[in-house]
C-alpha positions in Angstrom: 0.0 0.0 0.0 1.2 3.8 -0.6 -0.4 6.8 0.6 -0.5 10.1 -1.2 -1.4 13.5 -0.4 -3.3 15.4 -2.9 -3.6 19.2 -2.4 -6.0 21.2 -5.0 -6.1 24.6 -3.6 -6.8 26.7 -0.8 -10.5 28.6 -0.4 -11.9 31.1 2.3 -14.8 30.8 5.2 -15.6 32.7 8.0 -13.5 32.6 10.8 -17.0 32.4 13.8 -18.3 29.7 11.5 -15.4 27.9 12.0 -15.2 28.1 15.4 -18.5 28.3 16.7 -18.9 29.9 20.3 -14.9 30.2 20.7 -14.5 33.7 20.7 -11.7 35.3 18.1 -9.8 36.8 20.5 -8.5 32.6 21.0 -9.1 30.7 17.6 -7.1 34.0 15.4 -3.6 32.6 17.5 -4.0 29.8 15.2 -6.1 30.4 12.4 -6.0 34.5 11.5 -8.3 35.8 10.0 -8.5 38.6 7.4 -10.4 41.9 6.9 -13.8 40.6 6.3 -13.5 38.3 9.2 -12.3 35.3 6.6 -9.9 32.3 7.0 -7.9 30.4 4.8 -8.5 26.3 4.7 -7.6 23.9 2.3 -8.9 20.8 0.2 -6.4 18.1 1.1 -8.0 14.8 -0.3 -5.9 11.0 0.6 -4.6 9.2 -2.5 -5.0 5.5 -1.3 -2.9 2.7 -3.9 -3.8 -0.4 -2.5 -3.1 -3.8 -5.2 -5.8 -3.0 -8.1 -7.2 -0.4 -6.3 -6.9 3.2 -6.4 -8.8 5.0 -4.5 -9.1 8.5 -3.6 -10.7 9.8 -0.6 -13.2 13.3 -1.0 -12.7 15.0 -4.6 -12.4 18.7 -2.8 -15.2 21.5 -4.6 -14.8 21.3 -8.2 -15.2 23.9 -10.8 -18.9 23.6 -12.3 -20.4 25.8 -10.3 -21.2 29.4 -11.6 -19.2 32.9 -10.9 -21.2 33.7 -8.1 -20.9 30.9 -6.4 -16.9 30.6 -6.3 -17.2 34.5 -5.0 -18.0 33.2 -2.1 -15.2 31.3 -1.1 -12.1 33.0 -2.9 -10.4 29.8 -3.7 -6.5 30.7 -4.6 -3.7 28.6 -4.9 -1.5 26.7 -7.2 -2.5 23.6 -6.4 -5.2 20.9 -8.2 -6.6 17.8 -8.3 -4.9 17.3 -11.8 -2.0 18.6 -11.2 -1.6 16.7 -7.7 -2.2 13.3 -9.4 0.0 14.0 -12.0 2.7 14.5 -9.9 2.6 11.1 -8.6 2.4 9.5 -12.1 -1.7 9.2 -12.4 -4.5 10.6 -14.3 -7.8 11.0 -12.8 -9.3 8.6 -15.3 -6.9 5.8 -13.3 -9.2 5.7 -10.1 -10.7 3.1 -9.1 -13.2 4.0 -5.9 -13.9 7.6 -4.9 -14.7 7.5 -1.1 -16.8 10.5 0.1 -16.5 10.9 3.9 -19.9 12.5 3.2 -21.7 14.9 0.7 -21.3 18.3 1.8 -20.2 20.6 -1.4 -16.1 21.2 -0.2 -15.7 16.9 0.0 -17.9 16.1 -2.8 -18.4 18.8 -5.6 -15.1 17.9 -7.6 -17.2 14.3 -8.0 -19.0 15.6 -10.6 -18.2 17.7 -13.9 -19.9 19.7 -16.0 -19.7 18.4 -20.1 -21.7 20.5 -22.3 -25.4 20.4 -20.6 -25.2 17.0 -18.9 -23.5 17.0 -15.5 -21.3 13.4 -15.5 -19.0 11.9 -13.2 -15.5 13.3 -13.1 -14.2 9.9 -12.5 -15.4 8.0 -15.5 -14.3 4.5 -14.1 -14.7 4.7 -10.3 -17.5 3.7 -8.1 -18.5 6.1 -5.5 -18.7 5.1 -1.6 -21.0 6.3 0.4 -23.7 5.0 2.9 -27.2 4.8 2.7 -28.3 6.4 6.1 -26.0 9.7 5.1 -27.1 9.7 1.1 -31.0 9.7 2.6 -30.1 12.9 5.1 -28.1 14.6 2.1 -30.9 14.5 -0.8 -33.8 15.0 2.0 -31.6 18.1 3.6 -32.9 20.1 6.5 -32.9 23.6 6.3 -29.7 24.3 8.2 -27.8 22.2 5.8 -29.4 22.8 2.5 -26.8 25.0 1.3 -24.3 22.9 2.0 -26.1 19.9 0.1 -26.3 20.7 -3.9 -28.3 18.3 -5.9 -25.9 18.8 -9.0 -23.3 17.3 -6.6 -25.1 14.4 -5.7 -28.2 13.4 -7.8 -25.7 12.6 -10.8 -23.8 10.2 -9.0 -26.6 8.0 -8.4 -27.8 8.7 -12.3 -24.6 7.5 -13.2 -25.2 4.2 -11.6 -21.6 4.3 -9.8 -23.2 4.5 -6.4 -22.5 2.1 -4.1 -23.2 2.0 -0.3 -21.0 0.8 2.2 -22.6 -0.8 5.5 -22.3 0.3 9.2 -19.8 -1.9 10.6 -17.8 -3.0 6.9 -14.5 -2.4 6.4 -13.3 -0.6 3.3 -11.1 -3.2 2.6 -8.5 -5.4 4.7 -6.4 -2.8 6.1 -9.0 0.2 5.8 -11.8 -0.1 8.9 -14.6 3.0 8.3 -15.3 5.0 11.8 -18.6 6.7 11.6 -19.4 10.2 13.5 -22.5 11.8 13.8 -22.2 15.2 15.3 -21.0 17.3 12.3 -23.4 15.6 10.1 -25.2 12.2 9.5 -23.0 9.4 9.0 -20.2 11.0 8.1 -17.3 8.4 7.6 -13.8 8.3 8.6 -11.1 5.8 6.6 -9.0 4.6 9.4 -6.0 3.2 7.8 -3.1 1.1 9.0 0.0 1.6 7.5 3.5 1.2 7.8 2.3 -0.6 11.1 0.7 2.4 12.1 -3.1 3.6 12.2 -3.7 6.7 10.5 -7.4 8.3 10.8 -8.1 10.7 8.0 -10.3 13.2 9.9 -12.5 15.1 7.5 -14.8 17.6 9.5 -14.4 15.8 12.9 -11.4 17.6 13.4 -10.6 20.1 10.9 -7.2 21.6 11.7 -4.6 21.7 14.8 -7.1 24.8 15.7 -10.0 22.9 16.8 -8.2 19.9 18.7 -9.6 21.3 21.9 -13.1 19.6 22.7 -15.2 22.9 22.7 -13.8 24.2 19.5 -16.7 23.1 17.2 -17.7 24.8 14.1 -21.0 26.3 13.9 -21.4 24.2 10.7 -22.6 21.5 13.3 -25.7 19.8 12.9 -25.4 18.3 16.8 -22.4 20.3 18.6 -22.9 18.7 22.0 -22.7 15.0 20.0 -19.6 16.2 18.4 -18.0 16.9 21.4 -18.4 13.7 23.1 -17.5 12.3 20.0 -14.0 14.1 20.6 -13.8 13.2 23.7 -14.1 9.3 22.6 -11.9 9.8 19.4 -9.1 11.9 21.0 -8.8 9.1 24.7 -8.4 6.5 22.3 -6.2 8.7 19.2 -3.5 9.4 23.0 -3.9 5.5 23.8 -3.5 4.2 20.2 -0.9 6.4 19.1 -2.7 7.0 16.2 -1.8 9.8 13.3 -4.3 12.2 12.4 -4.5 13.7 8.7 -6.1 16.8 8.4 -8.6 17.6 5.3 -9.0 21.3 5.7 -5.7 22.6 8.1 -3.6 25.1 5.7 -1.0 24.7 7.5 -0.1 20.9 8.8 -1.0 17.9 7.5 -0.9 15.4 9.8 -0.4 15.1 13.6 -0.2 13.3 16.9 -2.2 13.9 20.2 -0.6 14.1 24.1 -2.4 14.2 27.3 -1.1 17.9 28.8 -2.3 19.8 32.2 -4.6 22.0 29.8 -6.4 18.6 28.5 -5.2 16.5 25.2 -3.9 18.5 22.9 -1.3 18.4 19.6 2.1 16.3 20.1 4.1 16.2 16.3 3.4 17.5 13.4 4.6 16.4 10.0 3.7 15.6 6.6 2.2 12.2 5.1 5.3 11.5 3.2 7.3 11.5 7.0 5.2 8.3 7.7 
């Protein structure tokens, strides 16, 4: 098995949103914010090669939706999907599975492309992962998340008949178990990968930067903040325990990490890229 880390750009959100009830005057050590009160994050998606298999984990926001859209969220950067794959010898067109920890727009919107009028996958020979209690809350949103869940980003995967669910308790595969977490949203799904005889947990929006490792720090994206929470708690006891490695989807900054027990409560050890693995 090799890992890969596949950067495609950085984008902008607001800084509160991020951080819920923290108050700026703590979360801006870490994550600054600009004029209009925004921060930088990134798309950092998990290139999984694994035998036959090639498998990449969220697909990051795309680039079908309109002008106004994109003006929201001022992505910038260098950095691709393309251009990332390319630099590890593969073309998107060689994937095998696209995993989507779940179906908000910044994990899944790069699933789908526009061509013309039709609206078609963007990886022509992969089947999607996903889960059938999560896929029913995404395409039946409540009004809190409705924004955040676009029918052009979903609808067509399922059209495309490369939708496949994955079941509460299956692994992946051999070496890839699936955590589940339900605070941030339904059934969001967390590949928990061992590696190199270690465990790595890529941590989508349970934990979306070195920022929000303490418990309180939940985003105000949060459909239940107090489950999130004592999900944290959980995830973090055993992450110390476990020595697992953490890699970060949306963290501009680091990429992966490791958590210690300190006098202030469990909070970030190392830091250091996938490749250091």
């Amino acid at each position: 098995m090799k890992l890969y880390t596949i950067d495609t750009g950085y984008f902008k959100l607001d800084g509160g949103a991020m951080f819920g009830v923290v108050p700026k005057s703590l979360w801006q050590r870490t994550n600054p914010a600009d004029a209009n009160n925004l921060c930088t994050w990134t798309n950092r998606l998990l290139l999984i090669e694994d035998g036959k298999r090639l498998t990449l984990v969220d697909t990051a926001i795309g680039d079908k939706q309109d002008d106004k859209f994109f003006s929201h969220y001022y992505l910038h950067g260098d950095d691709t999907l393309d251009k990332s794959l390319a630099k590890y010898g593969f073309h998107r067109d060689d994937i095998t599975d696209v995993f989507l920890t779940h179906l908000h727009f910044d994990h899944c919107g790069g699933a789908i492309k526009r061509e013309g009028e039709k609206l078609i996958p963007a990886f022509k020979n992969a089947r999607f992962w996903s889960n059938e209690k999560h896929w029913n809350w995404a395409t039946a949103p409540n009004p809190r998340e409705k924004a955040s869940f676009l029918k052009e980003n979903i609808l067509p995967i399922q059209e495309s008949g490369q939708l496949n669910f994955l079941e509460e308790g299956q692994n992946y595969a051999d070496n890839i178990a699936i955590r589940y977490a339900y605070g941030h949203t339904e059934a969001m799904m967390l590949p928990q990968i061992r590696y190199k005889d270690k465990t790595i947990l890529y941590m989508a929006d349970l934990l979306p930067s070195v920022g929000h490792i303490p418990i309180p720090y939940v985003m105000g994206y949060d459909v239940r903040p107090l489950v999130t929470m004592d999900e944290r708690q959980s995830y973090w006891e055993e992450i110390v325990d476990k020595e697992y490695i953490l890699m970060f989807e949306h963290d501009p900054v680091n990429e992966c990490c490791t958590l210690q027990r300190t006098e202030k409560g469990i909070r970030v050890k190392d830091i250091f890229k996938l490749s250091e693995v």
